[in-house]
TIMI-2910 file (N, C-alpha, C, CB; in pm, 1 decimal, decimal comma, always signed):
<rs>
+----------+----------+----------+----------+----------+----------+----------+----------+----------+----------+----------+----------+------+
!      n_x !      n_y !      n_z !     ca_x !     ca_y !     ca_z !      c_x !      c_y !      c_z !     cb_x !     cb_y !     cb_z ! resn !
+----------+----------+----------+----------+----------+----------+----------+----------+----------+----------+----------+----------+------+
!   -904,0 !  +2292,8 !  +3078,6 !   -802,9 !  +2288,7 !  +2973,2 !   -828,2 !  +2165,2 !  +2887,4 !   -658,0 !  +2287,0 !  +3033,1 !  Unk !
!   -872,8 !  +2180,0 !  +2769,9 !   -886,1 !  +2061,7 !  +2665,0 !   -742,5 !  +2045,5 !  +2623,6 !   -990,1 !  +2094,2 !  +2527,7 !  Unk !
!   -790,5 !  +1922,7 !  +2550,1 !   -625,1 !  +1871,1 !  +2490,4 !   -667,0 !  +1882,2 !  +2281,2 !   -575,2 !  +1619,5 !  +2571,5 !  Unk !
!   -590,9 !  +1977,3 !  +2270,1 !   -579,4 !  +2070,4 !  +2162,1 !   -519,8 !  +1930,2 !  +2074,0 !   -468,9 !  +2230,6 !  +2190,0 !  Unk !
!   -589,5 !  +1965,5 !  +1926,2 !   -568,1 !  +1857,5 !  +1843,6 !   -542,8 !  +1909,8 !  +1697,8 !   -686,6 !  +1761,8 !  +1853,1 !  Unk !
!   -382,6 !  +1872,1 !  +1690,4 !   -296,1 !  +1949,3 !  +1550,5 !   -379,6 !  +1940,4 !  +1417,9 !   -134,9 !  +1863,0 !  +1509,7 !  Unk !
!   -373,2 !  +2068,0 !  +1374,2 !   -483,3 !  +2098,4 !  +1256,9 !   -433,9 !  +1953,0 !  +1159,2 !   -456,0 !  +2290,8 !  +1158,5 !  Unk !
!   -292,0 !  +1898,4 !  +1138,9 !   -244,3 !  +1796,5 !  +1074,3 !   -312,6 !  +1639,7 !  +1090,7 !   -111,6 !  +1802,3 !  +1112,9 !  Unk !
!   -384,1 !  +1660,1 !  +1185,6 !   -453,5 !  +1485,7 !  +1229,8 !   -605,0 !  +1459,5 !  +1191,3 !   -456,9 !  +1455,5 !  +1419,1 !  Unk !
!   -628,2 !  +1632,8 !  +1074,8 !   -809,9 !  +1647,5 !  +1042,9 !   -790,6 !  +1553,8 !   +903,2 !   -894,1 !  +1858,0 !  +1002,8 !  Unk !
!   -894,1 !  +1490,9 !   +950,8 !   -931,3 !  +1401,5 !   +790,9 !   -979,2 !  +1515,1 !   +672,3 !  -1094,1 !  +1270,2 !   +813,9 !  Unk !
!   -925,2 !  +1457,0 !   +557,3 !   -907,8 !  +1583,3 !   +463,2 !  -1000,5 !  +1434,9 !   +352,5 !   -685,1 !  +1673,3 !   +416,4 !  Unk !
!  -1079,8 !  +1486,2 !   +247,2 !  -1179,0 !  +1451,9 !   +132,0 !  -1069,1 !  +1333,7 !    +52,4 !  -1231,4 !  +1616,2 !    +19,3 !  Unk !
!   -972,4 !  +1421,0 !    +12,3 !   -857,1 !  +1349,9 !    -69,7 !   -748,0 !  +1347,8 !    +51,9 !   -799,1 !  +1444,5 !   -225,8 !  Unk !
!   -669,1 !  +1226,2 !    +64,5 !   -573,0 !  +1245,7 !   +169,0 !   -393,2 !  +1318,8 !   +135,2 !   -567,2 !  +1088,8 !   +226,3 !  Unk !
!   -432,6 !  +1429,9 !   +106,4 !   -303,2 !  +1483,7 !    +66,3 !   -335,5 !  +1608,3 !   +120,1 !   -258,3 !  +1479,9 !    -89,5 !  Unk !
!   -217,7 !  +1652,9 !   +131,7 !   -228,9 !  +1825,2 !   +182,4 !   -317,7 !  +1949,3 !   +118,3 !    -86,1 !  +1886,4 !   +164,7 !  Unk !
!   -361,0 !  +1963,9 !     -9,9 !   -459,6 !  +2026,6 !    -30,2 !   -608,3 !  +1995,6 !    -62,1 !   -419,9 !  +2079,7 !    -96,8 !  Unk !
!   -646,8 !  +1848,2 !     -4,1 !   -764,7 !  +1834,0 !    +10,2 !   -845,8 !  +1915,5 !   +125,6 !   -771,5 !  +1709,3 !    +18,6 !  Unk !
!   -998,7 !  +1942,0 !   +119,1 !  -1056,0 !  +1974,8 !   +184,5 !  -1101,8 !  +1892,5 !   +308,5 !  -1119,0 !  +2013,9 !   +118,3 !  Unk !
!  -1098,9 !  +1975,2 !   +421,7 !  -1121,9 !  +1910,2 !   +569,1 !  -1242,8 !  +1877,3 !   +551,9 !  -1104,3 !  +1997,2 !   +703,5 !  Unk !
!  -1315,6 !  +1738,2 !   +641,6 !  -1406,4 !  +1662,8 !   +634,4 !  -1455,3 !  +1762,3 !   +705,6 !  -1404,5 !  +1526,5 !   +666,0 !  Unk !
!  -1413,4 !  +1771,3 !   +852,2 !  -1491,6 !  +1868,5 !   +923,6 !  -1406,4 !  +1944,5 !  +1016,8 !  -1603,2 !  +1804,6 !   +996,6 !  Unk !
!  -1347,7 !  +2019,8 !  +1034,4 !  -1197,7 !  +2094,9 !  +1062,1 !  -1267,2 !  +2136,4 !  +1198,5 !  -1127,9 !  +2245,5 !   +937,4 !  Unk !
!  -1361,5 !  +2234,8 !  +1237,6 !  -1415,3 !  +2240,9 !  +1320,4 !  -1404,1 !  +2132,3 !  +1421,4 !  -1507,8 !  +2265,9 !  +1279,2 !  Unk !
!  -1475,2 !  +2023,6 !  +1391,7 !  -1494,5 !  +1929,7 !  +1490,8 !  -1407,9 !  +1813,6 !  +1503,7 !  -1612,3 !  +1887,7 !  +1479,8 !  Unk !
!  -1318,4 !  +1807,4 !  +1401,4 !  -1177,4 !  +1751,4 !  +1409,6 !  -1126,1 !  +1820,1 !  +1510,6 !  -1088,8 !  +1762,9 !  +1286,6 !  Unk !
!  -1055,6 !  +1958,0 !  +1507,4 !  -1035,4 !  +2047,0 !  +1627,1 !  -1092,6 !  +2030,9 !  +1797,0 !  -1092,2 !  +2166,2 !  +1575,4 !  Unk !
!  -1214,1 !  +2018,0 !  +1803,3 !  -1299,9 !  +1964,8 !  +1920,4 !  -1257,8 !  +1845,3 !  +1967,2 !  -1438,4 !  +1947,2 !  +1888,8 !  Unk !
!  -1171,3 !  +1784,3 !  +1865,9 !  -1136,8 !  +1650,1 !  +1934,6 !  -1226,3 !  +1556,7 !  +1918,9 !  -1118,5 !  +1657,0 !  +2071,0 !  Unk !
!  -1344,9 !  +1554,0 !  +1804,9 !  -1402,7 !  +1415,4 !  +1796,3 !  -1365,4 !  +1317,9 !  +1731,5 !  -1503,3 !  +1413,0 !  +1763,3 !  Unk !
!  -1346,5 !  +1221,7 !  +1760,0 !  -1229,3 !  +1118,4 !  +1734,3 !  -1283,6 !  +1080,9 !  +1537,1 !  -1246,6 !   +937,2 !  +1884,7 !  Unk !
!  -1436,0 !  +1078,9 !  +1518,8 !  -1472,5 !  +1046,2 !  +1405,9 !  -1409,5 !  +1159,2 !  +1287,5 !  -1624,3 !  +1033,1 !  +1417,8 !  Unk !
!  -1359,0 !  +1252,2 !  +1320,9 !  -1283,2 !  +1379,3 !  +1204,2 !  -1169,4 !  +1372,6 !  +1201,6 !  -1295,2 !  +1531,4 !  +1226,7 !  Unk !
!  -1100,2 !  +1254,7 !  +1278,4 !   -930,6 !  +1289,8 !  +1266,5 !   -887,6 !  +1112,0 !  +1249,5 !   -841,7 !  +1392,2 !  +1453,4 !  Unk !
!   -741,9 !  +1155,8 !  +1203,6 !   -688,1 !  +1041,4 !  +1138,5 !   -625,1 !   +956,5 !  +1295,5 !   -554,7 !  +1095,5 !  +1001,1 !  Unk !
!   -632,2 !   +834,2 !  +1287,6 !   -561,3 !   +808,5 !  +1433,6 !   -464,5 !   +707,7 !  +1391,6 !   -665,4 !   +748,6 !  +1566,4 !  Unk !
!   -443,3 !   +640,3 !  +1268,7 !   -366,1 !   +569,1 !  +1252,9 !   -213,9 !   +600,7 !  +1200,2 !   -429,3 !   +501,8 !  +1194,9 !  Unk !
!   -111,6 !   +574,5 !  +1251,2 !    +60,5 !   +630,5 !  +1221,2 !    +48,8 !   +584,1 !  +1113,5 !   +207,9 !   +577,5 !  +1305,1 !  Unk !
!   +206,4 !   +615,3 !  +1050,1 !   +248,6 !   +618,4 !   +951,2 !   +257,4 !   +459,1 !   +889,9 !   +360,7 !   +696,3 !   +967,6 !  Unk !
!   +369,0 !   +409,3 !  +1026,8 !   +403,4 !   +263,7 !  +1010,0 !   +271,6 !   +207,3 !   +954,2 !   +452,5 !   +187,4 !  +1153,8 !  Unk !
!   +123,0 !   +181,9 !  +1072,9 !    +42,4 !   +185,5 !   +990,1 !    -22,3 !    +82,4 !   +916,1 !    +83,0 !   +246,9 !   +933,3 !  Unk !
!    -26,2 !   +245,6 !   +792,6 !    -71,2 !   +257,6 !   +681,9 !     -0,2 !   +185,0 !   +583,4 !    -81,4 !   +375,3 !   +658,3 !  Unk !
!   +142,3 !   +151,4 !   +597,9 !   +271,5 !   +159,7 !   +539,5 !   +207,7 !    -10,4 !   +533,9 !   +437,4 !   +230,5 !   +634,3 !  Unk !
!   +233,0 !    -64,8 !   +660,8 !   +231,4 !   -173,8 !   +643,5 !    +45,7 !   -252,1 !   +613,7 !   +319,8 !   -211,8 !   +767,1 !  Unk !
!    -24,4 !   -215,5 !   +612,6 !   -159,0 !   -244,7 !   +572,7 !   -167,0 !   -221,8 !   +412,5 !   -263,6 !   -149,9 !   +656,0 !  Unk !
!    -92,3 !   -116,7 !   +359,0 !   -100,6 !   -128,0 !   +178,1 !    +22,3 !   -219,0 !   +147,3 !    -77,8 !    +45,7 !    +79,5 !  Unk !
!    +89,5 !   -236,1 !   +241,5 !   +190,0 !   -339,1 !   +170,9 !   +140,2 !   -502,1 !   +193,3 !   +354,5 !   -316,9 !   +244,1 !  Unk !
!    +27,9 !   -517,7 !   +243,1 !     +7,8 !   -610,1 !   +285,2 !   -139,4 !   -638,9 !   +156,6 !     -0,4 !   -595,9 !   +454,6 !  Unk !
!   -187,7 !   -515,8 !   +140,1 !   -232,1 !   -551,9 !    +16,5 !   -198,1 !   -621,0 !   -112,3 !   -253,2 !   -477,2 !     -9,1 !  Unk !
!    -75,1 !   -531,0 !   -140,9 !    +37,8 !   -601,9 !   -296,9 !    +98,3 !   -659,3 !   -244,6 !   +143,1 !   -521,8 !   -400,9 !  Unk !
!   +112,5 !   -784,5 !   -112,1 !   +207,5 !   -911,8 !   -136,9 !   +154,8 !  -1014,4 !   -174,4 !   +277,0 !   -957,0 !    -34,9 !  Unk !
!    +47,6 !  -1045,1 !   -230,3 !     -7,1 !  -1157,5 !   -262,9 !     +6,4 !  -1134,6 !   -397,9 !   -138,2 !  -1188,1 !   -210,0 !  Unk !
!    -39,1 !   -991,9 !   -482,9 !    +51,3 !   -998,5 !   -655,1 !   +132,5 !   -980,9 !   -683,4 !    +40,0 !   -945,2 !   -750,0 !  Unk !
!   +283,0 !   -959,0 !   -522,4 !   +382,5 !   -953,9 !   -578,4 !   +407,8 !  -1085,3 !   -554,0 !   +467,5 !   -857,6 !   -546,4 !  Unk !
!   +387,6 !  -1166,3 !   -463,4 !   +424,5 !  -1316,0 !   -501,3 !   +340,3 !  -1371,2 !   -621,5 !   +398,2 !  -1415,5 !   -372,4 !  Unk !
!   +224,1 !  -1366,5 !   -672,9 !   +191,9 !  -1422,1 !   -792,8 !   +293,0 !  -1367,4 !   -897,9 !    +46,6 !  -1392,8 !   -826,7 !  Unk !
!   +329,3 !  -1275,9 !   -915,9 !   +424,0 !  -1260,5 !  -1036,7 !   +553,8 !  -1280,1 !  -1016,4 !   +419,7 !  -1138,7 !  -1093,7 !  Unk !
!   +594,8 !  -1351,2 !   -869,9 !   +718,7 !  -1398,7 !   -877,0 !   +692,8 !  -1553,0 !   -935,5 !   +793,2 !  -1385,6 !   -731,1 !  Unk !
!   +605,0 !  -1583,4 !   -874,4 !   +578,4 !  -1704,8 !   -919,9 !   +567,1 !  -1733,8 !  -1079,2 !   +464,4 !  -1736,4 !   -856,0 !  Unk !
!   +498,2 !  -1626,7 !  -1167,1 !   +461,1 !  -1682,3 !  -1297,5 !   +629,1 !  -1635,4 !  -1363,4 !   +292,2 !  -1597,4 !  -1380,2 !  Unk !
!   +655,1 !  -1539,3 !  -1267,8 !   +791,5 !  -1515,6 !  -1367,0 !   +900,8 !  -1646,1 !  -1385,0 !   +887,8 !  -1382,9 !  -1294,7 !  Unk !
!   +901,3 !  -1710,4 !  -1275,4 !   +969,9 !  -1803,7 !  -1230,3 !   +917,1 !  -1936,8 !  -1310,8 !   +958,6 !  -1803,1 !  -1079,2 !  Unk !
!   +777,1 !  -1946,7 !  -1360,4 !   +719,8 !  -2051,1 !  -1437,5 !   +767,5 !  -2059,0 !  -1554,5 !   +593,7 !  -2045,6 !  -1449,7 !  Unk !
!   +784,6 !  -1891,9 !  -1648,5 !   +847,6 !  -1874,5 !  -1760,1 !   +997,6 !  -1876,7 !  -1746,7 !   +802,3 !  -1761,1 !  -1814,8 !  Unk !
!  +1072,4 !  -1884,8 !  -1658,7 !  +1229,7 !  -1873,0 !  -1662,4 !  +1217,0 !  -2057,2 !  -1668,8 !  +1330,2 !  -1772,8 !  -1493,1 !  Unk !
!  +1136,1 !  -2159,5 !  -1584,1 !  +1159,3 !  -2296,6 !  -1584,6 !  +1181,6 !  -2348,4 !  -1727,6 !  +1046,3 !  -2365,8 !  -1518,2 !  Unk !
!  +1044,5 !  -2292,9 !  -1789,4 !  +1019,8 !  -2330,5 !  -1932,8 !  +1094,4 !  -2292,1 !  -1998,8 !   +918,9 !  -2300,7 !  -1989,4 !  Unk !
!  +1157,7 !  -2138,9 !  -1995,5 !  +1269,5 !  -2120,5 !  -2105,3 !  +1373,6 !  -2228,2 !  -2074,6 !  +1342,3 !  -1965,1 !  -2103,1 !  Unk !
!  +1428,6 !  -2275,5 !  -1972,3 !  +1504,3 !  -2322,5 !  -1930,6 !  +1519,6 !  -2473,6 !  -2014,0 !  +1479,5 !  -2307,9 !  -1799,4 !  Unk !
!  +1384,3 !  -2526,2 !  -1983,1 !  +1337,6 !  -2666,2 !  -2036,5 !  +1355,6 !  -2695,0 !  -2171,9 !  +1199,9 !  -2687,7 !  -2016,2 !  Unk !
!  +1339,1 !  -2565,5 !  -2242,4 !  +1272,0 !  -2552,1 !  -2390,9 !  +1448,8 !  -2508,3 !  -2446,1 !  +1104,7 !  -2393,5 !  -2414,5 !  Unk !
!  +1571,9 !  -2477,7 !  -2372,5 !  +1693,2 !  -2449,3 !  -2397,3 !  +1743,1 !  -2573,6 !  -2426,7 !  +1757,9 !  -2379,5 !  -2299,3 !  Unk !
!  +1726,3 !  -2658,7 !  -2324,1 !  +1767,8 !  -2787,5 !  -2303,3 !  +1732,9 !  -2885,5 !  -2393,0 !  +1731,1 !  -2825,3 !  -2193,2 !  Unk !
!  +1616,0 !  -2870,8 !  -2457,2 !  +1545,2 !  -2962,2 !  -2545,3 !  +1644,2 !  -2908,4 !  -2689,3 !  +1347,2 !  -2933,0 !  -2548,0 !  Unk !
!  +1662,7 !  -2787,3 !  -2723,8 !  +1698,1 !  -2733,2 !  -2825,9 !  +1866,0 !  -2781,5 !  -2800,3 !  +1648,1 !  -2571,1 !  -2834,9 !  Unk !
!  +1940,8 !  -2716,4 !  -2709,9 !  +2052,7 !  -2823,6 !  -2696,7 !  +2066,6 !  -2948,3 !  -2757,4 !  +2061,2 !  -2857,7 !  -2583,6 !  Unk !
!  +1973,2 !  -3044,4 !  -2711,3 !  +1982,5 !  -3172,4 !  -2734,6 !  +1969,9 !  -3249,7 !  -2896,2 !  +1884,5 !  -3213,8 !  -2647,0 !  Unk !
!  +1912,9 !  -3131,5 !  -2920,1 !  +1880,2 !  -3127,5 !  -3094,5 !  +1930,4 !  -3109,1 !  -3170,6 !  +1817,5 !  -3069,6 !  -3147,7 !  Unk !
!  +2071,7 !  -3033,5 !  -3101,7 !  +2186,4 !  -3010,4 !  -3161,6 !  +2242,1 !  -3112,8 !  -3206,6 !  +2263,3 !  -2952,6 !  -3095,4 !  Unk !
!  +2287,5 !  -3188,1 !  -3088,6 !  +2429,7 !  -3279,0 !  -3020,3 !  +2361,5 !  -3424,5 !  -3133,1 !  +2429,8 !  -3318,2 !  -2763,9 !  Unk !
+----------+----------+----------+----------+----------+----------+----------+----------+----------+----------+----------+----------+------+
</rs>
């Protein structure tokens, strides 16, 4: 008795549901090189771990331009008074 392996775990060309199976056959056979083995969590957290370094750079530059508006308010204030 083999241990049967859900047509859902075959590596597919494009990774979405109507891409074509790499190798469906031998995904099926259970060779570990045709099927996906990594969960959801994951994936989830390995691409999010990609975009946190440009989502902190653009907190950062946003935060550079809010200082300066800030600075450049204050100066104009003062130009008033």
């Amino acid at each position: 008795l083999e241990k049967a392996t859900p047509e859902a775990c075959c590596q597919r060309e494009l990774q979405s549901r109507e891409g074509m199976f790499v190798n469906k056959e031998a995904c099926l056979l259970g060779i570990e090189r045709f099927q996906n083995r990594q969960g959801c969590y994951t994936v989830i957290l390995n691409s999010f771990e990609t975009y946190v370094y440009l989502a902190g750079a653009l907190a950062i530059g946003v935060l550079a331009i809010e200082l300066f508006a800030m600075i450049f308010a204050m100066c104009l204030f003062r130009g008033i008074q």
